[in-house]
TORRO-362517 format. One record per residue: residue number from 0; x, y, z of N, C-alpha, C in turn. Coordinates in Angstrom, 3 decimals, m for minus. Each point is the difference from the previous one (the first is absolute). Last residue first. Example, Ala and Ser with C-alpha at 12.3 -4.5 7.8 and 13.67 -1.06 7.14 Angstrom:
<rec num="1" n_c1="12.850" n_c2="m2.250" n_c3="7.080" ca_c1="0.820" ca_c2="1.190" ca_c3="0.060" c_c1="m0.770" c_c2="1.090" c_c3="0.730"/>
<rec num="0" n_c1="0.290" n_c2="m5.720" n_c3="m0.070" ca_c1="m0.890" ca_c2="1.190" ca_c3="0.000" c_c1="0.900" c_c2="1.200" c_c3="0.000"/>
% end
This chain:
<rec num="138" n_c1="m31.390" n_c2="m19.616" n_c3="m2.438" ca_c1="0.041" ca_c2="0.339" ca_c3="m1.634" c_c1="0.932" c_c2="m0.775" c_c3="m0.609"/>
<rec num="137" n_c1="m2.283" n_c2="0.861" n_c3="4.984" ca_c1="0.606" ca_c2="m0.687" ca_c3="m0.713" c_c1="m0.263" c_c2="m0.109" c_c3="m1.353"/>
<rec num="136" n_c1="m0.347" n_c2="3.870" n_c3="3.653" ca_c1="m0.558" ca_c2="m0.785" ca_c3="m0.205" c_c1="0.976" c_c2="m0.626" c_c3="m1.276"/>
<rec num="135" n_c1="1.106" n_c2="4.227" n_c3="1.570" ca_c1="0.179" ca_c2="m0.926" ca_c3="1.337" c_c1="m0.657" c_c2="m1.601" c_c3="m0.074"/>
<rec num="134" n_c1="m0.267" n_c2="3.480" n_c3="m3.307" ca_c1="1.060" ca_c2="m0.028" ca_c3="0.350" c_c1="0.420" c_c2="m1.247" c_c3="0.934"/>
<rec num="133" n_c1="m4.425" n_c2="2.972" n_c3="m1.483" ca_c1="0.735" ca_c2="m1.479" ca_c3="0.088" c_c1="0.997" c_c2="m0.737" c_c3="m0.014"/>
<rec num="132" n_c1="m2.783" n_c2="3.618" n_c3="3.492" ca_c1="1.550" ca_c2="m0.387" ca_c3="m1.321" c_c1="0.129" c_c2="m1.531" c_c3="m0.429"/>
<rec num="131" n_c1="m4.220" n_c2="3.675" n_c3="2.222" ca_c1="0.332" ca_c2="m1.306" ca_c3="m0.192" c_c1="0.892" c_c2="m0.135" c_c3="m0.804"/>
<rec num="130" n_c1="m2.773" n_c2="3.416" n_c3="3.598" ca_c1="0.389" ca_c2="m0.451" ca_c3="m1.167" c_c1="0.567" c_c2="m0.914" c_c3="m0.272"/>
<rec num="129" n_c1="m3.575" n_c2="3.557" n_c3="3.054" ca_c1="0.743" ca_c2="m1.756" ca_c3="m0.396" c_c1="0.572" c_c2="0.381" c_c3="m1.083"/>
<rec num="128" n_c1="m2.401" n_c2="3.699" n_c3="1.533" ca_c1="2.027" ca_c2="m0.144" ca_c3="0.673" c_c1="0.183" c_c2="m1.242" c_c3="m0.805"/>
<rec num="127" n_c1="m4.657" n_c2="1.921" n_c3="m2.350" ca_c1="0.723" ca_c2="m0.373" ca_c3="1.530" c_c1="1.170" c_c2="0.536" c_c3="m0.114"/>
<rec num="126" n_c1="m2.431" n_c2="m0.997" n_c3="m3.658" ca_c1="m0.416" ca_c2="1.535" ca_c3="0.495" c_c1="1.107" c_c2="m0.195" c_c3="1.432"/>
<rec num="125" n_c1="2.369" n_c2="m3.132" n_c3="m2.917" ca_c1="m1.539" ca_c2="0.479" ca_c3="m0.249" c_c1="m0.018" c_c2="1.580" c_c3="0.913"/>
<rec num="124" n_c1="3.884" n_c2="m3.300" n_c3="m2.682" ca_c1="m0.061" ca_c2="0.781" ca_c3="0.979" c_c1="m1.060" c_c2="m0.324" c_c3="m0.088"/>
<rec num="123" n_c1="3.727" n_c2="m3.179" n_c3="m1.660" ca_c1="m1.509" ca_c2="0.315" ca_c3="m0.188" c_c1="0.099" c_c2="0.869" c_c3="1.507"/>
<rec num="122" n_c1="4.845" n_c2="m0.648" n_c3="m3.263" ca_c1="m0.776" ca_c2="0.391" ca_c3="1.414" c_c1="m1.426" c_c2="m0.398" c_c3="m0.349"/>
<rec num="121" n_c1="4.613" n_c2="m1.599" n_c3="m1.943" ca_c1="m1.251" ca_c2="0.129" ca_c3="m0.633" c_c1="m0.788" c_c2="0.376" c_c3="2.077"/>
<rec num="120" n_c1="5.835" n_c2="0.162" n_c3="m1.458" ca_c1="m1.474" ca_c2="m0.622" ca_c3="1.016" c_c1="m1.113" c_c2="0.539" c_c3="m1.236"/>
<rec num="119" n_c1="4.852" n_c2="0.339" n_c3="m1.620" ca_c1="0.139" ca_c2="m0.214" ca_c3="1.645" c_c1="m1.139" c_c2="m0.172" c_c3="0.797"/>
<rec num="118" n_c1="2.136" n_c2="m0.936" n_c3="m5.041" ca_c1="m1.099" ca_c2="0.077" ca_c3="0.852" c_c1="0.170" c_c2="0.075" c_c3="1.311"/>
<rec num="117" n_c1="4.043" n_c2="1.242" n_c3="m3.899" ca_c1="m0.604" ca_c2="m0.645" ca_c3="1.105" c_c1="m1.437" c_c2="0.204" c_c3="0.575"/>
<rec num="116" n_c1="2.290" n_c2="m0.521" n_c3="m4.676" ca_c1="m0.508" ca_c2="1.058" ca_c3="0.668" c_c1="m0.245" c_c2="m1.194" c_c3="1.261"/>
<rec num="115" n_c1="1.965" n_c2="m1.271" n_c3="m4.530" ca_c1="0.735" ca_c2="0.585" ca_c3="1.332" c_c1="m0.078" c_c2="0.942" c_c3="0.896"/>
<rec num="114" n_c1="m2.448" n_c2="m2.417" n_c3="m3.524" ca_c1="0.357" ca_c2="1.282" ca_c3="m0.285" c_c1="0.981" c_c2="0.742" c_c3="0.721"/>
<rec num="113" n_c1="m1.816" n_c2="m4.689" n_c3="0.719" ca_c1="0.792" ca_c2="m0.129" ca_c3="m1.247" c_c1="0.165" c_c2="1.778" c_c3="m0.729"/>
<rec num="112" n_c1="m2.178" n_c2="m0.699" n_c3="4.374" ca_c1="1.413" ca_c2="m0.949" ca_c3="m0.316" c_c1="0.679" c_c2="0.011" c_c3="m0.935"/>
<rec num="111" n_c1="m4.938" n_c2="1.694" n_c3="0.647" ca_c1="1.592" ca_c2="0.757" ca_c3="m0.161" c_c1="1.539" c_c2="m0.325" c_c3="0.266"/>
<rec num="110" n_c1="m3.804" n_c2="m2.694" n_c3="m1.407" ca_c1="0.516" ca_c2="0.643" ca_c3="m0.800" c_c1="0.524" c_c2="1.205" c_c3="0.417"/>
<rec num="109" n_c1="m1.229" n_c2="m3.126" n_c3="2.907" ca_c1="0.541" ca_c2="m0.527" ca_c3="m1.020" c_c1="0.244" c_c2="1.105" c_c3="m1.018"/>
<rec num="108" n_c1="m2.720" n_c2="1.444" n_c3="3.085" ca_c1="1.187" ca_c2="m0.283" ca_c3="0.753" c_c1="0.946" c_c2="m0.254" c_c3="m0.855"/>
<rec num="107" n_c1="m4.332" n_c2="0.451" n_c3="m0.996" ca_c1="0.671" ca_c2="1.218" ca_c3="m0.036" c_c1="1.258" c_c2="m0.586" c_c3="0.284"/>
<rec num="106" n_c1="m2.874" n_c2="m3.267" n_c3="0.160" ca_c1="0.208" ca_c2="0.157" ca_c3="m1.197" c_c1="0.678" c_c2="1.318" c_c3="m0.243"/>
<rec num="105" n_c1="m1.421" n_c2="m1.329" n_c3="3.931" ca_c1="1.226" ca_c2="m1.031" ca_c3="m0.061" c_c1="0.255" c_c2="0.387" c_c3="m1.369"/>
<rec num="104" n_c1="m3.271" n_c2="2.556" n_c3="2.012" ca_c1="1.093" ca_c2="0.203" ca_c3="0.798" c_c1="1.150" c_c2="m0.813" c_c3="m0.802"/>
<rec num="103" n_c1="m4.115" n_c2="m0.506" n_c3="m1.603" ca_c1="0.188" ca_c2="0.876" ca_c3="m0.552" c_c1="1.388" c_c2="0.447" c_c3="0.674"/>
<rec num="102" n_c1="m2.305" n_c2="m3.775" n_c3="2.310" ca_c1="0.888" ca_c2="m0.104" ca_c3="m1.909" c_c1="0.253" c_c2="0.966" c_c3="m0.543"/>
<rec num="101" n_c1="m1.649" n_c2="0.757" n_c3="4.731" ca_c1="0.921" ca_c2="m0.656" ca_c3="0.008" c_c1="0.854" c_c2="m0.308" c_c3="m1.352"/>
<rec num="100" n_c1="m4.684" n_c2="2.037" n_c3="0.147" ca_c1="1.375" ca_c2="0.884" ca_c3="0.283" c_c1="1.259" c_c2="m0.595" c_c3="0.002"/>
<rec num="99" n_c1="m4.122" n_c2="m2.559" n_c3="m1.008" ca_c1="0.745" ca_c2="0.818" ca_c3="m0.923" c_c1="0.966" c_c2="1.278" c_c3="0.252"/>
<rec num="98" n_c1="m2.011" n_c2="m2.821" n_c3="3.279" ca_c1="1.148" ca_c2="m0.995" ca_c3="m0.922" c_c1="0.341" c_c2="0.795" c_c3="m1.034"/>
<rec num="97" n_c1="m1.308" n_c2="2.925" n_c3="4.073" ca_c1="m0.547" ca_c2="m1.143" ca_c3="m0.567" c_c1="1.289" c_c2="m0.733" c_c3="m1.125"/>
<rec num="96" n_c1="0.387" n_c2="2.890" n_c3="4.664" ca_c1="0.173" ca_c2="m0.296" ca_c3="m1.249" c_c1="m0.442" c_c2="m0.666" c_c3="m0.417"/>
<rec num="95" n_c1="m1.527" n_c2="2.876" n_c3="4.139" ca_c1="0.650" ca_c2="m1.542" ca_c3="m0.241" c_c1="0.277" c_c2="0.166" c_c3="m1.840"/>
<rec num="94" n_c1="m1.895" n_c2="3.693" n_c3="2.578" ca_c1="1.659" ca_c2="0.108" ca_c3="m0.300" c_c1="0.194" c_c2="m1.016" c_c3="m0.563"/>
<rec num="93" n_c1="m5.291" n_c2="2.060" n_c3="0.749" ca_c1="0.856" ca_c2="m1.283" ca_c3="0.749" c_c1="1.311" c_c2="0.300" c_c3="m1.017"/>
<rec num="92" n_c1="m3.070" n_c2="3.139" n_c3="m0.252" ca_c1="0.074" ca_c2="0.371" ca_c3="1.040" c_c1="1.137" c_c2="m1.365" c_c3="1.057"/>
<rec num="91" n_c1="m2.857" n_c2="1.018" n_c3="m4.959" ca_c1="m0.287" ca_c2="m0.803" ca_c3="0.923" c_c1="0.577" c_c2="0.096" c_c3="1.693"/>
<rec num="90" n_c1="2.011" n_c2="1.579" n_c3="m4.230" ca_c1="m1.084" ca_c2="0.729" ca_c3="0.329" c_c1="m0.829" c_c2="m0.213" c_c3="1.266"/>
<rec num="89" n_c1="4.783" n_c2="m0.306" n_c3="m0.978" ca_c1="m0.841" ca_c2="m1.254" ca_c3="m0.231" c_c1="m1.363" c_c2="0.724" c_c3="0.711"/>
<rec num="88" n_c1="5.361" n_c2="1.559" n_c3="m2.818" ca_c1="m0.926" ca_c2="0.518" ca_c3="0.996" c_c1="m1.422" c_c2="m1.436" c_c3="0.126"/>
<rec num="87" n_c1="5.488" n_c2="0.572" n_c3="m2.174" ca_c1="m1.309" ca_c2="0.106" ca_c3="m0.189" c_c1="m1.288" c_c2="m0.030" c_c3="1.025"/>
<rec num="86" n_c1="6.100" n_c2="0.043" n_c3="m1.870" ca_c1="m1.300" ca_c2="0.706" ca_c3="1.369" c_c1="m0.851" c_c2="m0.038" c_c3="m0.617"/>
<rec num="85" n_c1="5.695" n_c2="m1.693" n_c3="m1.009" ca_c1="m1.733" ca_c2="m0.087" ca_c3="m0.554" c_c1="m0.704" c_c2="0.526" c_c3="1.388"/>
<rec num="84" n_c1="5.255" n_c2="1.140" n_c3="m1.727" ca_c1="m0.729" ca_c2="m0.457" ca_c3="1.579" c_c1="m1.365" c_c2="0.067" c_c3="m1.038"/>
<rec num="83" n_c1="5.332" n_c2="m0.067" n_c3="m1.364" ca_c1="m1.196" ca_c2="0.820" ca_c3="m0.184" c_c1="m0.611" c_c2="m0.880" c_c3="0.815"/>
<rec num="82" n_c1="5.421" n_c2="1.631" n_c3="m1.730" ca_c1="m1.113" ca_c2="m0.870" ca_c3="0.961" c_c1="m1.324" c_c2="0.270" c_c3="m0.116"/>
<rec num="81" n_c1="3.197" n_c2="1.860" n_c3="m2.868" ca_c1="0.726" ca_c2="m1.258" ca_c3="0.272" c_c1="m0.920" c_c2="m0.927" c_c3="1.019"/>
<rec num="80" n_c1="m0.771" n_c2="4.382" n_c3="m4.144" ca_c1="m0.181" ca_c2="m0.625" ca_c3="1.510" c_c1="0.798" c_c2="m1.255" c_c3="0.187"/>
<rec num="79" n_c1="m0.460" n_c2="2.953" n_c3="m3.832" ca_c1="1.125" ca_c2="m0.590" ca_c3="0.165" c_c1="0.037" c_c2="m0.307" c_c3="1.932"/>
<rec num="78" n_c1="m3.319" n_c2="1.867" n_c3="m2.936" ca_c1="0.282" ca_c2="0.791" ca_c3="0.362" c_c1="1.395" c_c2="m0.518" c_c3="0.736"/>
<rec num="77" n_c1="m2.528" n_c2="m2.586" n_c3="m2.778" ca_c1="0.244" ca_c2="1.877" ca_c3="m0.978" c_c1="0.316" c_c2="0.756" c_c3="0.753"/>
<rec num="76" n_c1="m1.023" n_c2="m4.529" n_c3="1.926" ca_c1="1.495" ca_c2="0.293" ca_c3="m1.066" c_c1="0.017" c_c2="1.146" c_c3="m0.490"/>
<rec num="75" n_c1="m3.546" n_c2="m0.432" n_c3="2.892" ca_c1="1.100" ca_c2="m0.362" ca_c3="0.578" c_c1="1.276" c_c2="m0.712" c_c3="m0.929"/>
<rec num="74" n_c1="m4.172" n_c2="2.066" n_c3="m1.612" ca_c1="0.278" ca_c2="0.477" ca_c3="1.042" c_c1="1.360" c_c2="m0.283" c_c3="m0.104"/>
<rec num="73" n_c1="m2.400" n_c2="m3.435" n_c3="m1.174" ca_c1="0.519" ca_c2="1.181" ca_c3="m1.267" c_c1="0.594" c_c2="0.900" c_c3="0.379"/>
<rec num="72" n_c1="m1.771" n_c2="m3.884" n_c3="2.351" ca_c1="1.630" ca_c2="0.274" ca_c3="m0.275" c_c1="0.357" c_c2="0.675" c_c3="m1.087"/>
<rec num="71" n_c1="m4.395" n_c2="m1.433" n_c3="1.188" ca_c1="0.511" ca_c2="0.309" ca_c3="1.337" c_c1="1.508" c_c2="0.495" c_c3="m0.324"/>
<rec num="70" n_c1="m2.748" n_c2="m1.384" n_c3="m3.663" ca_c1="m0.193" ca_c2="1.533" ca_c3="0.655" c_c1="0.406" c_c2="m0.218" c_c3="1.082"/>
<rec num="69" n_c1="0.914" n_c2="m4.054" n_c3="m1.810" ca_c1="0.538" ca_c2="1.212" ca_c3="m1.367" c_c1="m0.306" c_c2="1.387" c_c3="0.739"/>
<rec num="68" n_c1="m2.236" n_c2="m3.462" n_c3="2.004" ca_c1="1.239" ca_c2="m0.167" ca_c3="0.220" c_c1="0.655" c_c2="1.683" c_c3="m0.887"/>
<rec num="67" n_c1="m5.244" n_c2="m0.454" n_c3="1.243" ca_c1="0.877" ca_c2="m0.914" ca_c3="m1.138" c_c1="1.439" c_c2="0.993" c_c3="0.363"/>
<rec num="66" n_c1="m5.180" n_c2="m1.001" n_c3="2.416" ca_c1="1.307" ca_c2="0.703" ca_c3="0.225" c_c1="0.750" c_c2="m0.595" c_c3="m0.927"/>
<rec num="65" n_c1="m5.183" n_c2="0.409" n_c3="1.815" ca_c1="0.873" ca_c2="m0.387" ca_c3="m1.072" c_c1="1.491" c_c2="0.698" c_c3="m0.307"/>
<rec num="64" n_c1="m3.766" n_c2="m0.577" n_c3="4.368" ca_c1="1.019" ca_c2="0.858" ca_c3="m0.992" c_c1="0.312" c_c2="m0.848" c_c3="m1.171"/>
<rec num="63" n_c1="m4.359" n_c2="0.017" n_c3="4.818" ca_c1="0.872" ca_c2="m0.969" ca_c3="m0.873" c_c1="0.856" c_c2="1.503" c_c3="m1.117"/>
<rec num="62" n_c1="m3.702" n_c2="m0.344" n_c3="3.567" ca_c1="1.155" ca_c2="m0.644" ca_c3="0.082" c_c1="0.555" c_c2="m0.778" c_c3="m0.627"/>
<rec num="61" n_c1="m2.709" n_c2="4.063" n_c3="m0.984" ca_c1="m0.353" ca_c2="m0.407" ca_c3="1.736" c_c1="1.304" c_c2="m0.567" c_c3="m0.011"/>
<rec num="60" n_c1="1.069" n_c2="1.481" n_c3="m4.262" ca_c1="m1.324" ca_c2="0.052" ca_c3="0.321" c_c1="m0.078" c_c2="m0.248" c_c3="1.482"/>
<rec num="59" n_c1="4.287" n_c2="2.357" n_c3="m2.253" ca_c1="m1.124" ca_c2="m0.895" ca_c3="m0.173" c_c1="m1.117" c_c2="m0.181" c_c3="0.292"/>
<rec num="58" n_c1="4.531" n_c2="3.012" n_c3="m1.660" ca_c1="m1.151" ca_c2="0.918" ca_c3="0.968" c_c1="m1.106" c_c2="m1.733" c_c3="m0.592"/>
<rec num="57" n_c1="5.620" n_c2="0.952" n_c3="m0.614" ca_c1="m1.394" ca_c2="m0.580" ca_c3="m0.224" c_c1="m0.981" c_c2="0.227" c_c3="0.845"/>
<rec num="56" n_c1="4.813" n_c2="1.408" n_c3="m0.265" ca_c1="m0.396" ca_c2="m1.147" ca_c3="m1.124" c_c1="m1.370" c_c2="0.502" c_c3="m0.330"/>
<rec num="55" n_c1="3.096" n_c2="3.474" n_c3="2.887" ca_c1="m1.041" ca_c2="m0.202" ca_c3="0.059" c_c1="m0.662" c_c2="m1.005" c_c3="m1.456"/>
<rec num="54" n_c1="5.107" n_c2="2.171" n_c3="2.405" ca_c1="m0.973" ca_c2="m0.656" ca_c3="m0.815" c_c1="m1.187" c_c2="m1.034" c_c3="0.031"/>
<rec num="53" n_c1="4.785" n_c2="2.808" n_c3="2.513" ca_c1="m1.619" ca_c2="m0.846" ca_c3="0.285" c_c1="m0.996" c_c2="0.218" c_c3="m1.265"/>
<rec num="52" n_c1="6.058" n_c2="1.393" n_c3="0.538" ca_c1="m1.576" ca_c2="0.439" ca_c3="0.028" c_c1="m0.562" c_c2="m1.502" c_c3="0.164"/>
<rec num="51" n_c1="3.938" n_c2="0.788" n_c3="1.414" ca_c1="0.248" ca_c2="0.873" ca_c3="m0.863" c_c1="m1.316" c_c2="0.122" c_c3="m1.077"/>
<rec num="50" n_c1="2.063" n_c2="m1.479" n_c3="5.539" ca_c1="m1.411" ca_c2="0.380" ca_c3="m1.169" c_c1="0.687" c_c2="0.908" c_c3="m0.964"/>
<rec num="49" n_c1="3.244" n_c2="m2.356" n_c3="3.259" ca_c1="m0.483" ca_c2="1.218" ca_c3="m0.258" c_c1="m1.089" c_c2="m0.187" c_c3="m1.239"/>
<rec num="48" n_c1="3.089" n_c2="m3.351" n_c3="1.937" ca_c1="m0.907" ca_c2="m0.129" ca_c3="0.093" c_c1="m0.429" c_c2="1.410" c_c3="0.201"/>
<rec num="47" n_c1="4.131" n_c2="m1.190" n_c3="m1.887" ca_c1="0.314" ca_c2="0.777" ca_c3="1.902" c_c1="m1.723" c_c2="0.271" c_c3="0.711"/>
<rec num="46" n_c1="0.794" n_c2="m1.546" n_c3="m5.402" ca_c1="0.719" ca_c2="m0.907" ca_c3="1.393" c_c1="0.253" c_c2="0.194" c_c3="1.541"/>
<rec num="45" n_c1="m4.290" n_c2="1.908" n_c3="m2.891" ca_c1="1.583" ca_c2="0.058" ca_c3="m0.381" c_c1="0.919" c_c2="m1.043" c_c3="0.969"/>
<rec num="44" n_c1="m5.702" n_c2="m0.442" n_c3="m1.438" ca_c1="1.103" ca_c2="0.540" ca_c3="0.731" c_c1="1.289" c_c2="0.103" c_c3="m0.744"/>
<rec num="43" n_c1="m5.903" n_c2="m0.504" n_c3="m0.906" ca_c1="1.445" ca_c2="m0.173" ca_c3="m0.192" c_c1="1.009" c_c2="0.406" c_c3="0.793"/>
<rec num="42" n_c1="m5.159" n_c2="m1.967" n_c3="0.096" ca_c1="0.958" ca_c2="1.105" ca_c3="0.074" c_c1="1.165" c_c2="m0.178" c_c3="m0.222"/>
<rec num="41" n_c1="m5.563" n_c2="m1.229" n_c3="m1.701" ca_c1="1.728" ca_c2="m0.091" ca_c3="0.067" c_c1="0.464" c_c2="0.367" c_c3="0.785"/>
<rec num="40" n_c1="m5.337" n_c2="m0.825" n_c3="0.181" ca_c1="1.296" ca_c2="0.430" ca_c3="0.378" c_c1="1.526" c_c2="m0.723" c_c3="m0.532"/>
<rec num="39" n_c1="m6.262" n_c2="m0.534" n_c3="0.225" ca_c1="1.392" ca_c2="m0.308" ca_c3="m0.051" c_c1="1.053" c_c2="1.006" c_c3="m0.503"/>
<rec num="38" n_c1="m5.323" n_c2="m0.733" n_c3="1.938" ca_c1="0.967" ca_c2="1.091" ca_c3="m0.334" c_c1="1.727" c_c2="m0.939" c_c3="m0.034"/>
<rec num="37" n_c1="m6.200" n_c2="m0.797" n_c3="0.306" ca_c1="1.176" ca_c2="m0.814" ca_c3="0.400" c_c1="0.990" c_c2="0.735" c_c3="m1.124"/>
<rec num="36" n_c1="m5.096" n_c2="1.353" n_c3="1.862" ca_c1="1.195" ca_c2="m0.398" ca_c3="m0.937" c_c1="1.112" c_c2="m0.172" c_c3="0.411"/>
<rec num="35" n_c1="m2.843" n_c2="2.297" n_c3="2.380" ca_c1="m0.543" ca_c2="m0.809" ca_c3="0.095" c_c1="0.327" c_c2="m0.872" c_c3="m0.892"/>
<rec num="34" n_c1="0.801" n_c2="4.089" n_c3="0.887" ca_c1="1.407" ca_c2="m0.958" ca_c3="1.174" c_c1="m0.490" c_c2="m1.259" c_c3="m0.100"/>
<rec num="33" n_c1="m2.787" n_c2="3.923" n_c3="m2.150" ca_c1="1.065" ca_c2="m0.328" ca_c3="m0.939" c_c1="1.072" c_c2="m0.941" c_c3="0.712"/>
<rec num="32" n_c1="m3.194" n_c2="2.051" n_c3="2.646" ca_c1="m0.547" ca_c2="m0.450" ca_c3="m1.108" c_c1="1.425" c_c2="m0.930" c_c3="m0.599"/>
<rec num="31" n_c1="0.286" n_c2="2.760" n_c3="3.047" ca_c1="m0.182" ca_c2="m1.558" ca_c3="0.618" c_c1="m0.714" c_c2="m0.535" c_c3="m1.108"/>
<rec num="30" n_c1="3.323" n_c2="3.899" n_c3="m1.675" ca_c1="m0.840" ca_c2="0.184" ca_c3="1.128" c_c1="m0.540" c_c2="m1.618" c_c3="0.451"/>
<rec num="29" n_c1="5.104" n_c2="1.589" n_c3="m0.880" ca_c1="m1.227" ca_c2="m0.812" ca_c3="m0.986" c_c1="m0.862" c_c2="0.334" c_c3="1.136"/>
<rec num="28" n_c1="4.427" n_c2="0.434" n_c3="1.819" ca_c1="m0.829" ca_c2="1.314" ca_c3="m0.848" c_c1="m1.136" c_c2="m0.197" c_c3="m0.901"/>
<rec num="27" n_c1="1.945" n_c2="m3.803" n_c3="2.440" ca_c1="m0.723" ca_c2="1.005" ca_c3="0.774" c_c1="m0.198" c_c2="1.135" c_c3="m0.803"/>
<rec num="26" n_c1="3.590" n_c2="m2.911" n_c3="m1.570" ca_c1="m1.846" ca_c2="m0.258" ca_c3="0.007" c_c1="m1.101" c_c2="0.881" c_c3="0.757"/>
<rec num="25" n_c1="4.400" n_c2="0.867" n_c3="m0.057" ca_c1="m0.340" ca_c2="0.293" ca_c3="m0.748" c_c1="m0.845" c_c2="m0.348" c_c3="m0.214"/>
<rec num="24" n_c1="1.338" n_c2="m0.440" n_c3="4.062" ca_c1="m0.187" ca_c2="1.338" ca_c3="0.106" c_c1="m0.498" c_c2="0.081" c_c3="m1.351"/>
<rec num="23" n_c1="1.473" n_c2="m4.496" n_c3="0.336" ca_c1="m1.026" ca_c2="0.097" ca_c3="1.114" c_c1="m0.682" c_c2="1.757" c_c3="m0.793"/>
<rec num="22" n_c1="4.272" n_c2="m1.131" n_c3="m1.154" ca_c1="m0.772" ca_c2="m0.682" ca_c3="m1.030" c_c1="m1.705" c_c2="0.367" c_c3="0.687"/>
<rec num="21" n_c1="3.672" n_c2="0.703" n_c3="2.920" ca_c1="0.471" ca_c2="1.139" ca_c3="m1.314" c_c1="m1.875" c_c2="m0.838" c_c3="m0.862"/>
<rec num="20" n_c1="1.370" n_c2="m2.744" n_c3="3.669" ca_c1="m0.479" ca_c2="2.003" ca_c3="0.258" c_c1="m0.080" c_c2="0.796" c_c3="m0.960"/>
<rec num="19" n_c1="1.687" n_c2="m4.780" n_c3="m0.811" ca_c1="m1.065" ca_c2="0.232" ca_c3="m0.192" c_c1="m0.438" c_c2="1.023" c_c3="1.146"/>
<rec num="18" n_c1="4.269" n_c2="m0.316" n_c3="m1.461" ca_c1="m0.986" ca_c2="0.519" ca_c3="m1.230" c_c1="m1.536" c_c2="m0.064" c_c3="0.852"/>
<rec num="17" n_c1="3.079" n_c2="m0.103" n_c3="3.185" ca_c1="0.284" ca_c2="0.930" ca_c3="m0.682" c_c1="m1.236" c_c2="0.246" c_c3="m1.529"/>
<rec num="16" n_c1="0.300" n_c2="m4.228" n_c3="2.863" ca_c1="m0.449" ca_c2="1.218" ca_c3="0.748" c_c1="0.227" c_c2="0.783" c_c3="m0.789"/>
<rec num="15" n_c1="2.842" n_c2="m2.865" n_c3="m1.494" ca_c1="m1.369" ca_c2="m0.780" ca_c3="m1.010" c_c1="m0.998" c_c2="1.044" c_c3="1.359"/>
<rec num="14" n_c1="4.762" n_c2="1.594" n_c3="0.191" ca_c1="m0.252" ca_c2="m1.023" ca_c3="0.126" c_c1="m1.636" c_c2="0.240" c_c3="m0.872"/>
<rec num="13" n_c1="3.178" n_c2="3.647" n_c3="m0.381" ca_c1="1.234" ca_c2="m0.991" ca_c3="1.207" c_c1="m1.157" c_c2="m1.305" c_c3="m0.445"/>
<rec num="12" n_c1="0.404" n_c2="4.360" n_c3="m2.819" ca_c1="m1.131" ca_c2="m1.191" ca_c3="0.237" c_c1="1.147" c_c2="m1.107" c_c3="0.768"/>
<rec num="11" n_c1="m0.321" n_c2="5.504" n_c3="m1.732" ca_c1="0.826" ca_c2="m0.945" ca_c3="0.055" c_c1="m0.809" c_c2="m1.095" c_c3="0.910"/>
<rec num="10" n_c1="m1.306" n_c2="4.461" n_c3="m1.296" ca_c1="m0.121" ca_c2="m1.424" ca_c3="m1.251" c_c1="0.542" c_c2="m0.742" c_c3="0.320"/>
<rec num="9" n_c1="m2.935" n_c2="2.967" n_c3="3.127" ca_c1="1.548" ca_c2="m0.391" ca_c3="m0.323" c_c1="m0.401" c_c2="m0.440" c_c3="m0.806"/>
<rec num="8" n_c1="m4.007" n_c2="3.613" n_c3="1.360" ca_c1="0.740" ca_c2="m2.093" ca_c3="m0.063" c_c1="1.346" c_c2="0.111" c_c3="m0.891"/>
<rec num="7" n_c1="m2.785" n_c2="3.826" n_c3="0.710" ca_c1="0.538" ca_c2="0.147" ca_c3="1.494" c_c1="0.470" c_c2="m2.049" c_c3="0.143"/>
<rec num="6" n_c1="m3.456" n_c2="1.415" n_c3="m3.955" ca_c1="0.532" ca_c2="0.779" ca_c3="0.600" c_c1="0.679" c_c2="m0.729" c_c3="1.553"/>
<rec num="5" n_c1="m1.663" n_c2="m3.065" n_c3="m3.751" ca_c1="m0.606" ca_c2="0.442" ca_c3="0.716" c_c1="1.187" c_c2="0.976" c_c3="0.742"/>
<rec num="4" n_c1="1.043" n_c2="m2.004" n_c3="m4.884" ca_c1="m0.257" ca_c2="m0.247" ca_c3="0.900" c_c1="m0.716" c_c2="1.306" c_c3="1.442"/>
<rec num="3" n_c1="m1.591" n_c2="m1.031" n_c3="m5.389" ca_c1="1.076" ca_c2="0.643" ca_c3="1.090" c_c1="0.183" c_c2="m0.892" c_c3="1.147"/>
<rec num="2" n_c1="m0.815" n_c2="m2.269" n_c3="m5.006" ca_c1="m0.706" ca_c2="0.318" ca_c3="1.362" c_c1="0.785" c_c2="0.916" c_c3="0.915"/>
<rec num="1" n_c1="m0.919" n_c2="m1.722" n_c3="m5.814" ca_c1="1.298" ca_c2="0.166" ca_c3="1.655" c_c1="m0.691" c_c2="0.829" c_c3="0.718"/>
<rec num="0" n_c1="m1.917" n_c2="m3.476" n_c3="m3.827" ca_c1="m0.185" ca_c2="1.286" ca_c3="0.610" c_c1="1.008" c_c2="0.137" c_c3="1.135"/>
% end
């Protein structure tokens, strides 16, 4: 499902702040019902990091997704993306990554290596400001 982005927001994405404001405003349009599931996120970029859309995988349970490779990068070859950014939301209100974020991080990664897409961060947002790049953590 492609997702608008939220009125009066740039597409252009200076840092891992950027999506997760952008990503934040789109969860938020879910009423508190529905924030109670765990929301994963494509996004794709152009090389001058301009959104060339946000795609909506998987709508899960409390805490947990089933995420298969093949759909994170359908998108992002049919639309001849070069960079793309993971965002999923932690119902729970905690950012920390669990182990299955981390392998799903390392198993995207690898295969966009071999598509010659660059991963530039997997964000966890929640209802809050917190957020969490895993980027910055060891992969």
């Amino acid at each position: 499902m492609n997702v608008r982005i939220p009125k009066n927001e740039s597409t252009r994405i200076e840092d891992s702040r950027d999506i997760a404001r952008i990503m934040r405003k789109i969860l938020l349009r879910q009423n508190k019902l529905h924030r109670k599931k765990e929301y994963f996120w494509t996004i794709g970029l152009n090389i001058k990091n301009d959104i060339e859309y946000i795609e909506l995988l998987t709508i899960g349970i409390l805490n947990q997704n089933n995420i298969d490779p093949v759909e994170v990068f359908n998108f992002a070859v049919a639309k001849k993306c070069k960079r793309l950014i993971l965002c999923h939301n932690h119902p729970s209100g905690d950012t920390t990554p669990s182990e299955a974020d981390i392998k799903i991080t390392q198993k995207i990664k690898k295969g966009a290596e071999v598509l010659n897409i660059e991963l530039l961060d997997h964000i966890i947002i929640c209802d809050g400001k917190a957020f969490t790049s895993l980027v910055g953590l060891e992969m």
